[in-house]
C-alpha positions as CSV (number, residue, x, y, z in Angstrom):
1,X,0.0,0.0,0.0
2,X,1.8,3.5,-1.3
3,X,2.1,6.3,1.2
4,X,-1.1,8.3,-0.7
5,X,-3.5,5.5,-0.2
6,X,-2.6,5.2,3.5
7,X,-3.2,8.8,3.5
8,X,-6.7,8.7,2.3
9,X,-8.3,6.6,4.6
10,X,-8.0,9.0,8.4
11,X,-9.6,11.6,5.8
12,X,-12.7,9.7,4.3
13,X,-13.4,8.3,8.1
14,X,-13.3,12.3,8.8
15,X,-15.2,13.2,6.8
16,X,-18.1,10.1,7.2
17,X,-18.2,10.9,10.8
18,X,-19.0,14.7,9.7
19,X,-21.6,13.5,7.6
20,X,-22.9,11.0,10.4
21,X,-23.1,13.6,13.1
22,X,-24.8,16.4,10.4
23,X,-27.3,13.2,10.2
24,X,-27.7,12.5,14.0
25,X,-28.4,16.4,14.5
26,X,-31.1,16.8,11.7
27,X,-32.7,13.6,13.1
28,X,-32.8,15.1,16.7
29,X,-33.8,18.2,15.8
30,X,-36.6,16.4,13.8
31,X,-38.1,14.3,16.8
32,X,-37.6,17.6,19.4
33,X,-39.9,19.4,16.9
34,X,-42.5,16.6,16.3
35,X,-42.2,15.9,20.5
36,X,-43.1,20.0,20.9
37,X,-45.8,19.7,18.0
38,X,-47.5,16.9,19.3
39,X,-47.0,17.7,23.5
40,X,-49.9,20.5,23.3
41,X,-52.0,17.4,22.0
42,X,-51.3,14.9,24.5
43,X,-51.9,17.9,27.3
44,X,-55.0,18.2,25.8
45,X,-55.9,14.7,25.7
46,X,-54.9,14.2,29.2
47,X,-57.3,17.2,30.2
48,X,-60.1,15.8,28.3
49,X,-60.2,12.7,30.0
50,X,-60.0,14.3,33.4
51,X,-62.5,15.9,32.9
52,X,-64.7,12.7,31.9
53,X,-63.5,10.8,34.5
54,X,-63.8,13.8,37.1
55,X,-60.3,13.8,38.4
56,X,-59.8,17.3,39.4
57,X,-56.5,16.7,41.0
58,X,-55.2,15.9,37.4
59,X,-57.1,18.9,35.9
60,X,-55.6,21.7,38.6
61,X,-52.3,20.8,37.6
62,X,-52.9,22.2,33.9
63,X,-54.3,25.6,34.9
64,X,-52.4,28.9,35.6
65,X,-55.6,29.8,38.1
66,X,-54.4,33.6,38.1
67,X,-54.1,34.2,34.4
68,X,-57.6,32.5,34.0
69,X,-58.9,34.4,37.0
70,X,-58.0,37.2,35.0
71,X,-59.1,36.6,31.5
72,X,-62.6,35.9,33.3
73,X,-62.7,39.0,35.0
74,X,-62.5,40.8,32.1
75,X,-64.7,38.9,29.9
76,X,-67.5,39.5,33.1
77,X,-66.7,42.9,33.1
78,X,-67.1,43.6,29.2
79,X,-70.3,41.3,29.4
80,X,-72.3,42.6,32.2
81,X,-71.4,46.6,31.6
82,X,-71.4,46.5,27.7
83,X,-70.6,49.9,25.7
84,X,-71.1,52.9,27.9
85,X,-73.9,54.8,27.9
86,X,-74.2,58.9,27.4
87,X,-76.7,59.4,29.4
88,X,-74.7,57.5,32.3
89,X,-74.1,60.3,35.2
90,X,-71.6,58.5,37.1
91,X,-70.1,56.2,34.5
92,X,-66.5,55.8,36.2
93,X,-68.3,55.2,39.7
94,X,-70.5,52.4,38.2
95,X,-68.0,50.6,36.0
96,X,-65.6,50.7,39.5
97,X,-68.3,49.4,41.6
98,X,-69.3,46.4,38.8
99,X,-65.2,45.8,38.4
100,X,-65.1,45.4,42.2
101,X,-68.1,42.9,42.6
102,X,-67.4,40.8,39.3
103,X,-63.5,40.7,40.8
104,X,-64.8,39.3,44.3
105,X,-67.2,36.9,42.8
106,X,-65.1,35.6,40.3
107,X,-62.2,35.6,43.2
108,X,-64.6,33.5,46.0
109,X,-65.7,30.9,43.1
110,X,-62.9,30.3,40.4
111,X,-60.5,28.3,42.9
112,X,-58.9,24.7,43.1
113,X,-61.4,23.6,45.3
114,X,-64.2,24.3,43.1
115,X,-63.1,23.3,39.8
116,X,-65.3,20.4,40.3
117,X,-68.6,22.5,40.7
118,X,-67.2,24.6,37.4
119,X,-66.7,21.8,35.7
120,X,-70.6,20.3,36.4
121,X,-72.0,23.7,35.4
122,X,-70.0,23.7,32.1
123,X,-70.4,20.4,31.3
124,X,-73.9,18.9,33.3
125,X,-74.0,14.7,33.2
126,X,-77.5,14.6,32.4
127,X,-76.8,16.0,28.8
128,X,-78.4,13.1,26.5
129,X,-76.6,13.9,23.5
130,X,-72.9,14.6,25.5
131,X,-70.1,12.3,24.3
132,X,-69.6,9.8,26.6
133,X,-66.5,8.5,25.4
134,X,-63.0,10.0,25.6
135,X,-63.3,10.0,21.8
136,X,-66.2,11.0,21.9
137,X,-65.3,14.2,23.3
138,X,-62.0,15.2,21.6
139,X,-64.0,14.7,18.3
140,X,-65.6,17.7,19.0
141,X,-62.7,19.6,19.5
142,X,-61.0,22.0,17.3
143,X,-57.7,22.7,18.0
144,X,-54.4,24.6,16.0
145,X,-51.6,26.6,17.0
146,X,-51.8,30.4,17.1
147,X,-48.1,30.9,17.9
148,X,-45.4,28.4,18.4
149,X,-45.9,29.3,22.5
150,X,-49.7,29.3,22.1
151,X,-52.2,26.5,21.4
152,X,-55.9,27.1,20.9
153,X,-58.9,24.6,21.4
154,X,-62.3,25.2,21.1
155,X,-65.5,23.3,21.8
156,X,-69.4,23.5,21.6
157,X,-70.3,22.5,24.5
158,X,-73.1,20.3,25.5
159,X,-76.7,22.2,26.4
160,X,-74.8,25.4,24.8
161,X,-75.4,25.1,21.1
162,X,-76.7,28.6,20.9
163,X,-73.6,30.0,22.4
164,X,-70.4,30.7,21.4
165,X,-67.9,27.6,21.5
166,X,-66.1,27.0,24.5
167,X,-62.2,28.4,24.3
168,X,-59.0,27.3,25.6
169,X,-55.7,29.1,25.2
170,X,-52.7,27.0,26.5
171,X,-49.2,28.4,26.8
172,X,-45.7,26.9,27.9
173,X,-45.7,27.4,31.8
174,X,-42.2,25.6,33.4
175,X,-42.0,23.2,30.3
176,X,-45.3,22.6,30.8
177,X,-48.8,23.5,28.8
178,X,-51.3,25.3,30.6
179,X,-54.1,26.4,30.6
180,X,-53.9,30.2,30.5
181,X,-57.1,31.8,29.4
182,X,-60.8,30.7,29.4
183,X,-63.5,32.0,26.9
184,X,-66.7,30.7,28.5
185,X,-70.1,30.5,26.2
186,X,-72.1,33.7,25.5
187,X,-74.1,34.3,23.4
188,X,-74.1,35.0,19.8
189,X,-74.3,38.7,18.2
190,X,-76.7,39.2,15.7
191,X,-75.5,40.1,12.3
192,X,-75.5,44.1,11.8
193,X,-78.0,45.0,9.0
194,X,-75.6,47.1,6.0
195,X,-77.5,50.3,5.3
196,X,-77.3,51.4,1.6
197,X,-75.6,54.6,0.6
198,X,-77.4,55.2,-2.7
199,X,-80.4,57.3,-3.3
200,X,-83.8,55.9,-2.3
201,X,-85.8,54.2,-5.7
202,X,-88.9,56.6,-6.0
203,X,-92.7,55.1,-6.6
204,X,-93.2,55.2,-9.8
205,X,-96.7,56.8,-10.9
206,X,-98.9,56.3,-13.7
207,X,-100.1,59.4,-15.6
């Protein structure tokens, strides 16, 4: 074997053990991202059938109580004072005082230890036509990311149908999804009625 052959072997083995470690990186960058993509769904999954099964210890482990203490608040708020009114003489004062009382409320009831009686109002066992199965359930669901950190389900809940769906927003918490904000049912607006711009047709008259 000449001095140039013997030579050529240390550099293919470099460079095949470049070209192994470019592949080990790609594929472990490939399952990290498929793991993140599919964790949101599994979280879900898991909160879905705690929910069925009624295991609220399970359940207050996925919620970030103050951010959804919060988000409620404000939906209350916006829902009970609506747009402000012009003939209102002490607007600030009333809007405080509503603020005040929808923040106790929602403070005294929308705790760990009641997540249970939340979750029966929201979701009552003697619906007939509620999914009993776990499958049954997710079916229902629609779910998609609305930022990489920020995953979005929504669902029409059972004895609701007239309402707006249901809506979770989950976010990263300590490497972990949670449930950060809550869009409860309401109900729907109507449509708005478009006015036409253009002049108004005349009657037309016989002579």
């Amino acid at each position: 074997m000449s001095y140039l052959s013997r030579m050529e072997i240390p550099g293919s083995m470099s460079s095949l053990r470049r070209q192994q470690a470019r592949w080990v990186c790609a594929g472990t960058l490939a399952a990290a991202t498929s793991l993140y993509a599919a964790s949101p769904f599994f979280t879900l999954w898991s909160i879905t059938s705690a929910i069925r099964t009624h295991d609220m210890g399970s359940l207050n482990t996925c919620m970030k109580w103050e951010s959804v203490r919060a988000g409620l608040k404000t939906q209350a708020v916006d829902s009970l004072l609506g747009p402000p009114h012009a003939d209102d003489e002490l607007p600030e004062f009333g809007a405080s005082f509503a603020s005040s009382a929808v923040s106790n409320a929602i403070d005294e009831e929308v705790r760990p230890d009641r997540l249970g009686m939340l979750v029966d109002h929201l979701m009552p066992q003697e619906q007939p036509n509620a999914p009993q199965t776990l499958f049954g359930l997710m079916r229902h669901v629609h779910m998609h990311f609305t930022h990489p950190g920020v995953f979005e389900a929504s669902v029409l809940m059972p004895g609701h149908e007239n309402e707006t769906p249901l809506r979770l927003q989950m976010r990263i918490h300590a490497f972990q999804w949670k449930i950060h904000h809550i869009d409860l049912p309401a109900p729907r607006h109507a449509p708005l009625v478009e006015a036409s711009a253009g002049p108004v047709p005349q009657p037309v008259t016989q002579p």
